[in-house]
C-alpha positions as CSV (number, residue, x, y, z in Angstrom):
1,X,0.9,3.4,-9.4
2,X,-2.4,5.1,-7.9
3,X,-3.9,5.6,-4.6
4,X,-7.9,5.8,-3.7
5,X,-8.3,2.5,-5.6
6,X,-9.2,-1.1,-3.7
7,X,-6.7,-3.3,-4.1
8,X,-6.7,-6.9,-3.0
9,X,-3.8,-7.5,-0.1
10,X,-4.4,-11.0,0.2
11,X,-6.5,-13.9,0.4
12,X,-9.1,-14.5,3.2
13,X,-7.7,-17.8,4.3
14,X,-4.0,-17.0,4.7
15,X,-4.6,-14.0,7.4
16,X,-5.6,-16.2,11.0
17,X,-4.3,-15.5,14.3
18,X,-0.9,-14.4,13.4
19,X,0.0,-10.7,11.0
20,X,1.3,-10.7,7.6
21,X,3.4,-8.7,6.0
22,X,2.1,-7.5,2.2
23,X,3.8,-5.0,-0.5
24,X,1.5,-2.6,-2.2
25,X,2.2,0.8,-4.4
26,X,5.9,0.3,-3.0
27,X,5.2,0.2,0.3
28,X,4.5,-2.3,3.0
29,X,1.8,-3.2,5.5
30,X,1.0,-5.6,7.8
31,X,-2.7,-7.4,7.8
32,X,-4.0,-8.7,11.3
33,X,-7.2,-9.9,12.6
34,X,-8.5,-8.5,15.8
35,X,-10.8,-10.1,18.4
36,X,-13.7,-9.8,16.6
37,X,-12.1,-12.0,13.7
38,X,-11.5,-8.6,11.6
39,X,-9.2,-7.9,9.2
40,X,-7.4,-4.7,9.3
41,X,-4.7,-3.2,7.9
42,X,-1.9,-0.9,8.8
43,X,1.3,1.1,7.6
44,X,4.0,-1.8,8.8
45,X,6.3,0.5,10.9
46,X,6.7,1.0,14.0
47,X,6.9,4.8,14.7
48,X,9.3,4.2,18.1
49,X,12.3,2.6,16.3
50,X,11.1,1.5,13.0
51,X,10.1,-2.0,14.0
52,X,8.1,-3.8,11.4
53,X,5.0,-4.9,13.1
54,X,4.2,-7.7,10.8
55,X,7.2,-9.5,12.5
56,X,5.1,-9.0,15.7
57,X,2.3,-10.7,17.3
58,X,-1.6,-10.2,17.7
59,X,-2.3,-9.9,21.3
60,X,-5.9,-8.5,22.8
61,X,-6.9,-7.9,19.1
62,X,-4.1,-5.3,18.9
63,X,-0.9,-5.8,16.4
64,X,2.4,-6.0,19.2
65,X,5.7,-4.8,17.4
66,X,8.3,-7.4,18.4
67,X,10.9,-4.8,19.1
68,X,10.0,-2.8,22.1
69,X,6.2,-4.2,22.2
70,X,4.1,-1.5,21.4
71,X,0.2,-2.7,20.6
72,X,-1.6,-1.2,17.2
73,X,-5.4,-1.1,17.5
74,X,-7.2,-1.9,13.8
75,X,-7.6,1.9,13.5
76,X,-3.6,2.4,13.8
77,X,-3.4,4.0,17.2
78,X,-1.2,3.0,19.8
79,X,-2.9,1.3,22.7
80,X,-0.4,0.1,25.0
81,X,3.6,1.0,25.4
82,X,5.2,-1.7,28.1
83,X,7.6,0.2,29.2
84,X,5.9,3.4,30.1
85,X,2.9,1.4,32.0
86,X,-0.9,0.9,31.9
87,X,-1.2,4.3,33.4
88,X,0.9,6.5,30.7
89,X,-1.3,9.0,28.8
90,X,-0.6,8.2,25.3
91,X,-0.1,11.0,23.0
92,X,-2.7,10.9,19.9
93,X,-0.2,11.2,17.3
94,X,0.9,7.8,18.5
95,X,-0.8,6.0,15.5
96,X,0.0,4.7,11.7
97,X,-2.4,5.0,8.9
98,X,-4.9,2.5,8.8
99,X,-7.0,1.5,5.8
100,X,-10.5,0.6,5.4
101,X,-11.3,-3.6,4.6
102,X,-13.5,-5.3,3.1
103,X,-13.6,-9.3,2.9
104,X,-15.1,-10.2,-0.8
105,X,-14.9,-13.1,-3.3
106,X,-12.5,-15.4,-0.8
107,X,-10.2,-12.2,-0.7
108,X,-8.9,-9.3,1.7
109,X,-9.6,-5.9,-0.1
110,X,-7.6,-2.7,1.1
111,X,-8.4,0.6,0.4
112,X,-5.4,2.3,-0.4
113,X,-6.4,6.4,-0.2
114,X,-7.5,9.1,1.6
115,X,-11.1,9.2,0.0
116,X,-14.5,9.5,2.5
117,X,-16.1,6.1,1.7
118,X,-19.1,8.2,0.1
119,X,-16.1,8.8,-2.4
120,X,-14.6,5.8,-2.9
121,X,-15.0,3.6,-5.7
122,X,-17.0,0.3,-5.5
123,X,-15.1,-3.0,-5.2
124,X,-16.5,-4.4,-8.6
125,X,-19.2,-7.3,-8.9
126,X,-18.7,-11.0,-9.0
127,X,-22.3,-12.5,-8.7
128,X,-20.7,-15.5,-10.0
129,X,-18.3,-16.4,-7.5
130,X,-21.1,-18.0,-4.9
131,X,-23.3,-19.0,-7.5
132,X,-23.3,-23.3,-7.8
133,X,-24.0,-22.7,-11.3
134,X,-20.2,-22.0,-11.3
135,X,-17.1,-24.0,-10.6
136,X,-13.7,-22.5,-8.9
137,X,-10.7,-22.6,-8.8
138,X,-8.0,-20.1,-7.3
139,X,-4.1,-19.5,-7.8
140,X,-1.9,-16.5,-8.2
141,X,1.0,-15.5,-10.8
142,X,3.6,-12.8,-10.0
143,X,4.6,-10.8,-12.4
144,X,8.0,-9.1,-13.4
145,X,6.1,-5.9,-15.4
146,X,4.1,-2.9,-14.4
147,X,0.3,-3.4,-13.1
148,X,-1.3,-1.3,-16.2
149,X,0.6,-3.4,-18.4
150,X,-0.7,-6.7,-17.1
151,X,-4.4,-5.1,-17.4
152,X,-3.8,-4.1,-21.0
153,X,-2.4,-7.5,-21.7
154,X,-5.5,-9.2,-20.1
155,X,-8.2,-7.0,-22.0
156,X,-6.5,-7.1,-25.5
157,X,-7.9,-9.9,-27.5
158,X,-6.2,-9.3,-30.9
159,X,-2.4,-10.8,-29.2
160,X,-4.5,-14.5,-28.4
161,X,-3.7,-15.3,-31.9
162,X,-0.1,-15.1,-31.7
163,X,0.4,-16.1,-28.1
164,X,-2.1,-18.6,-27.1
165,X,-2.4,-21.5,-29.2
166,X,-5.5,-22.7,-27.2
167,X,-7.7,-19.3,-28.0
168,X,-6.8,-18.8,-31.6
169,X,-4.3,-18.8,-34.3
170,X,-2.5,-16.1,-36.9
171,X,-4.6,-17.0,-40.1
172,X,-7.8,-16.3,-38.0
173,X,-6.7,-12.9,-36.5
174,X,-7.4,-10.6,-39.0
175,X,-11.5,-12.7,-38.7
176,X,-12.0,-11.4,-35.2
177,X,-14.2,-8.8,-34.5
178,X,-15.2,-6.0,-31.5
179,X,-18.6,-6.3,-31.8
180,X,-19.7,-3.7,-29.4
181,X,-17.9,-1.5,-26.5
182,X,-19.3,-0.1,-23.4
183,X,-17.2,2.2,-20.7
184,X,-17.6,4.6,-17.8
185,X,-15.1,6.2,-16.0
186,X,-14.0,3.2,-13.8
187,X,-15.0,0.2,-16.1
188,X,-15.3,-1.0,-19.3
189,X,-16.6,-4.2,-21.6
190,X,-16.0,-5.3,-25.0
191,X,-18.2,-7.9,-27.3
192,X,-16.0,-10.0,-29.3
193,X,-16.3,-13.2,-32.0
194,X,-13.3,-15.1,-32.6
195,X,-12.2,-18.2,-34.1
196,X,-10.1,-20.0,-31.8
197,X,-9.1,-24.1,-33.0
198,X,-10.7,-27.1,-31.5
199,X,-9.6,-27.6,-27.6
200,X,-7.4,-30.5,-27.1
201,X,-7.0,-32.7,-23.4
202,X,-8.8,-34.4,-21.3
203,X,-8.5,-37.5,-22.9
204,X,-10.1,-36.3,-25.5
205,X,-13.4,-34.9,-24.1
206,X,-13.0,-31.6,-24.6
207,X,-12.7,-32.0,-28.4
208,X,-16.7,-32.4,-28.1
209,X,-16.8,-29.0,-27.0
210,X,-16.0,-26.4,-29.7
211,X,-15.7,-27.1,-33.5
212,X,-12.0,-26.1,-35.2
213,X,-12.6,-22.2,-36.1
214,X,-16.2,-21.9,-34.3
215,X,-17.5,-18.5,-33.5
216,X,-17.0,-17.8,-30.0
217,X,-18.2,-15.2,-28.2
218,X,-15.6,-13.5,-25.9
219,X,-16.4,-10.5,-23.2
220,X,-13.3,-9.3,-21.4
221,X,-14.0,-6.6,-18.8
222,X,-11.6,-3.9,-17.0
223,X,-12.4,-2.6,-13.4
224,X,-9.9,0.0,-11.9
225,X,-10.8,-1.0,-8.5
226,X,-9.0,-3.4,-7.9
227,X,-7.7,-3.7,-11.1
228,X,-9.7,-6.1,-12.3
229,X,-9.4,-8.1,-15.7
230,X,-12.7,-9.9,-16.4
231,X,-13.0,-12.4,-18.9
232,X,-15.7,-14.9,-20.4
233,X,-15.7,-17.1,-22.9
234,X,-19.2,-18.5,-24.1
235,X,-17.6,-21.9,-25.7
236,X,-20.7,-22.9,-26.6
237,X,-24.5,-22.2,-25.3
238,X,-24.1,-24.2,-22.2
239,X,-20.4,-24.0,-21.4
240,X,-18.0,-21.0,-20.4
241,X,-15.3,-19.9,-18.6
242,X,-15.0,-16.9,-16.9
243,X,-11.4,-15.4,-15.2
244,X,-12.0,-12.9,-12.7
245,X,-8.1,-11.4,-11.6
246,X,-7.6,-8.8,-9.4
247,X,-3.5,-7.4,-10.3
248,X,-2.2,-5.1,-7.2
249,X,0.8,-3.5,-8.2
250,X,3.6,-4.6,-5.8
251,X,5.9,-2.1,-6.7
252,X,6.7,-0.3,-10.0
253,X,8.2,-3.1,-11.9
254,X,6.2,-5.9,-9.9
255,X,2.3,-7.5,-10.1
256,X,0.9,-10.2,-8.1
257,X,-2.4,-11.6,-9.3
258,X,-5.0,-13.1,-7.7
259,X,-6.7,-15.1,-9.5
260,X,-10.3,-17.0,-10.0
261,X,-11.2,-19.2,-12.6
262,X,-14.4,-20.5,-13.2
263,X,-16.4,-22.9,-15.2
264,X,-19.7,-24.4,-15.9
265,X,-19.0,-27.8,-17.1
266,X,-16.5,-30.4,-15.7
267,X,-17.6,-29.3,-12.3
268,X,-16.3,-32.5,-10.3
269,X,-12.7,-32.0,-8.8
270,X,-11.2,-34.5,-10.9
271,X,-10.7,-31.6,-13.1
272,X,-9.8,-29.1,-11.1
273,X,-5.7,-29.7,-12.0
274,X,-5.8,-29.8,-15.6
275,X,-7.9,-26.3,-15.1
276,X,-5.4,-25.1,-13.0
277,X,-2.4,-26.3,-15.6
278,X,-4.1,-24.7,-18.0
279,X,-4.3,-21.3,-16.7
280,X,-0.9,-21.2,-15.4
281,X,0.1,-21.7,-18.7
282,X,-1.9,-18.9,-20.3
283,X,-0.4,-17.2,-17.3
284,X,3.8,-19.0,-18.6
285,X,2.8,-17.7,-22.4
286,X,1.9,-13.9,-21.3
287,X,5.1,-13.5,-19.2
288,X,7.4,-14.2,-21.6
289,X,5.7,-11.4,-23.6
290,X,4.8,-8.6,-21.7
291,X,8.3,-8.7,-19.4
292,X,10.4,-8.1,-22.0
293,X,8.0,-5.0,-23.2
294,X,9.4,-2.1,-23.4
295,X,8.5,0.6,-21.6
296,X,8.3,-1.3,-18.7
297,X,5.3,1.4,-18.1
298,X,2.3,2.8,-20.1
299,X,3.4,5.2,-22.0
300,X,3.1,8.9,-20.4
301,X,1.6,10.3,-23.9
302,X,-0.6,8.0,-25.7
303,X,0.7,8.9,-29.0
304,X,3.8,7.1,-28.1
305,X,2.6,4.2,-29.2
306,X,1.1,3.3,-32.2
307,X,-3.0,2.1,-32.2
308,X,-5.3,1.0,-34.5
309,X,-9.0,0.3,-34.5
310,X,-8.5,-3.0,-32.9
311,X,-6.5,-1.6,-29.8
312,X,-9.7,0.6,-28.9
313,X,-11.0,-1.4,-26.2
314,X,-7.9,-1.3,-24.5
315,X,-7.3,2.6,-25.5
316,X,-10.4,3.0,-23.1
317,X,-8.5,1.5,-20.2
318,X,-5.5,4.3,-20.4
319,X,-7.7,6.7,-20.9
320,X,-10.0,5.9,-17.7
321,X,-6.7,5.5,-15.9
322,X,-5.3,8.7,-17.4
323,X,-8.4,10.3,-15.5
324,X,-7.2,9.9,-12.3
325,X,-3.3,10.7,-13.0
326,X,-5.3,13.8,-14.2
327,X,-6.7,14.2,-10.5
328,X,-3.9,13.6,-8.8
329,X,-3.7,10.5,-7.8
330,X,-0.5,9.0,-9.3
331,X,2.8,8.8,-6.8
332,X,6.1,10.1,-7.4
333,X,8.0,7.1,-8.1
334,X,11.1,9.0,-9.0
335,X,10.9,11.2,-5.8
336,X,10.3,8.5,-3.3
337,X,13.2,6.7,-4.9
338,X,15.9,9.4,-4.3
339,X,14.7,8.3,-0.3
340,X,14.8,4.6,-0.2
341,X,16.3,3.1,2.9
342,X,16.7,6.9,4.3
343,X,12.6,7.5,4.5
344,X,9.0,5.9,5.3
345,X,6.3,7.2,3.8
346,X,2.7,6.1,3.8
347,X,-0.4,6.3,1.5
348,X,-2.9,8.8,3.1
349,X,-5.3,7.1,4.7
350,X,-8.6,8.8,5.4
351,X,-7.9,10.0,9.0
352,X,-5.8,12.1,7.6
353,X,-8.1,13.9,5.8
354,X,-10.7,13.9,8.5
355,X,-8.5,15.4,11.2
356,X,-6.0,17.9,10.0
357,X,-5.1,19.0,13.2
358,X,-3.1,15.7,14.0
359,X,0.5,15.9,13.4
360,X,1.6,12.6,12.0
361,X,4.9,10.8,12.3
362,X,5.3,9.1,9.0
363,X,4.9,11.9,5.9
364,X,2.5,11.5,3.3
365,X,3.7,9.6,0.3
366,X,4.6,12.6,-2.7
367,X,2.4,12.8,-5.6
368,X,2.6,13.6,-9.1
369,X,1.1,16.7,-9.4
370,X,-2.2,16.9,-11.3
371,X,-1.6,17.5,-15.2
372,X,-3.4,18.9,-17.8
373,X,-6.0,17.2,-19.9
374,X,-5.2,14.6,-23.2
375,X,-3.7,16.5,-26.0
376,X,-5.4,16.4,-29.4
377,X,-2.9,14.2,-30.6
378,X,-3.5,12.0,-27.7
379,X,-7.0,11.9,-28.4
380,X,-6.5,11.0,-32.3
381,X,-4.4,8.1,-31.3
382,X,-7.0,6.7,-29.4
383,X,-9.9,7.4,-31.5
């Protein structure tokens, strides 16, 4: 799992007057809306006694911890403690990490890192999602595997033929092509032409739509902020679909995706369901696949695992992400472990790197230290 990435917490509409409780990189943290209508977010513990203040209240546009009723401001520093008085001098180590917000797409974005913001990655582009060109739909899908492994999954065209009877089928997969590749340190596209069968459903309708083994065009697209899997599907030269998921890693062995789907045909309500029933079971079919892959994890050395030219598109996502396990940024699963139920840690958050002089109460999460650069035989495996 990494830190100084965006990661989406949770979705606009569910945070309102009252905090919630979400899990990210291991850890928890409690979402609440201040009187400005804000969202913030903060490390969910109490420093007094461990109370978890997304069992609290919002009260003044602070975050109230239910056990002894100290008040969080949206920056993480205590404002009020009931029993000491209005009058008590609060000590400025009296505070939790906070992390910078952004509302985007229908979602709550958390920046989960000590970066400056002129540092931080972007939260990727979705120029689609207000566009009326485009019809939505939302759900979500929790998964039982590791976050990289879900991205991988989502980017890697070739296992459609096997897996997904609706995008292609095994006498076809040796047909498809990568057409063309484009990457940068934090993103990546590929141009694909498959040969998926003729869609079925919709009483029939959508037969109309693509021809059994048409070429169709298919772009999926990687963002590590976020941890975005992009995908569009050009069925034909007016209709396509395009999935736009965002996978924060709960916990190690735990992904929750949030999920938009959207479409350019069909765009009346009446089909919203079958949509919906249809990308759950894209969603049902993946599962069944990639949690019973082992490692649960991306390999550490890429030349654990054997590639071939077709797996280059998705070779460019572990080695973007290699990158910043390279920098740092990568915790110490194992060492935070050997703690649980003894020790809170948080993510750095960027006070922390903006005011050294403040001794904090909750210690920094550990990190893997940086490692050295791919190894040629790493590199050959990808290449």
């Amino acid at each position: 799992m990494l830190i100084n990435l965006w990661y989406v917490a949770e979705w606009s509409e569910t945070l309102k007057d009252k905090p919630v409780k979400v899990k990210m990189l291991g850890q928890n943290f409690v979402l609440f809306r201040d009187a400005e209508g804000k969202a913030n977010c903060l490390s969910d513990v109490c420093i007094h006694r461990g109370g978890s203040l997304s069992g609290g209240k919002c009260i003044d546009g602070n975050v109230a911890c239910p056990y002894h009723g100290w008040q969080f401001d949206g920056e993480g520093k205590v404002q009020f403690i009931p029993s000491e008085g209005r009058d008590f001098r609060i000590p400025d180590r009296a505070r939790v990490d906070a992390y910078p917000t952004e509302e985007r797409y229908g979602m709550i974005w958390v920046f989960l890192g000590d970066l400056p913001e002129e540092e931080r990655p972007p939260i990727p582009p979705f120029p689609e999602y207000d566009d009326p060109k485009w019809r939505a739909i939302t759900d979500e899908w929790v998964w039982k595997a590791e976050a990289a492994r879900v991205i991988e999954n989502g980017i890697d065209l070739a296992h459609a033929s096997f897996v997904h009877p609706v995008f292609g089928t095994p006498d076809t997969a040796g047909e498809n092509k990568i057409l063309k590749v484009e990457k940068d340190d934090l993103n990546g596209m590929s141009w694909n032409i498959q040969y998926p069968p003729q869609l079925k459903g919709d009483l029939g309708i959508r037969r109309f739509i693509r021809k059994e083994k048409q070429p169709t065009e298919t772009i999926p697209g990687y963002h590590l902020s976020g941890y975005v899997v992009r995908i569009q599907i050009n069925l034909n030269s007016w209709m396509s679909i395009l999935m736009f998921d965002c996978n924060t890693p709960v916990d190690e062995h735990t992904t929750k995706t949030f999920a938009t789907q959207l479409r350019t045909f069909f765009k009346i309500g009446l089909f919203d369901g079958g949509s919906r029933k249809r990308l759950r079971k894209v969603f049902k079919e993946d599962a069944e696949v990639i949690e019973r892959a082992s490692p649960n994890y991306l390999p550490e050395n890429l030349a654990n695992e054997l590639s071939v030219a077709d797996d280059k598109f998705m070779s460019s996502f572990r080695q973007s992400r290699r990158k910043l396990i390279e920098k740092g940024y990568q915790i110490d699963s194992y060492t935070v472990k050997q703690y649980e139920g003894r020790k809170v840690f948080a993510i750095p958050s960027p006070l922390r790197r903006e005011r050294s002089d403040l001794k904090w109460v909750l210690e920094e999460i550990p990190l893997v230290q940086p490692v050295a650069s791919l190894a040629v035989g790493e590199q050959e495996a990808v290449s």
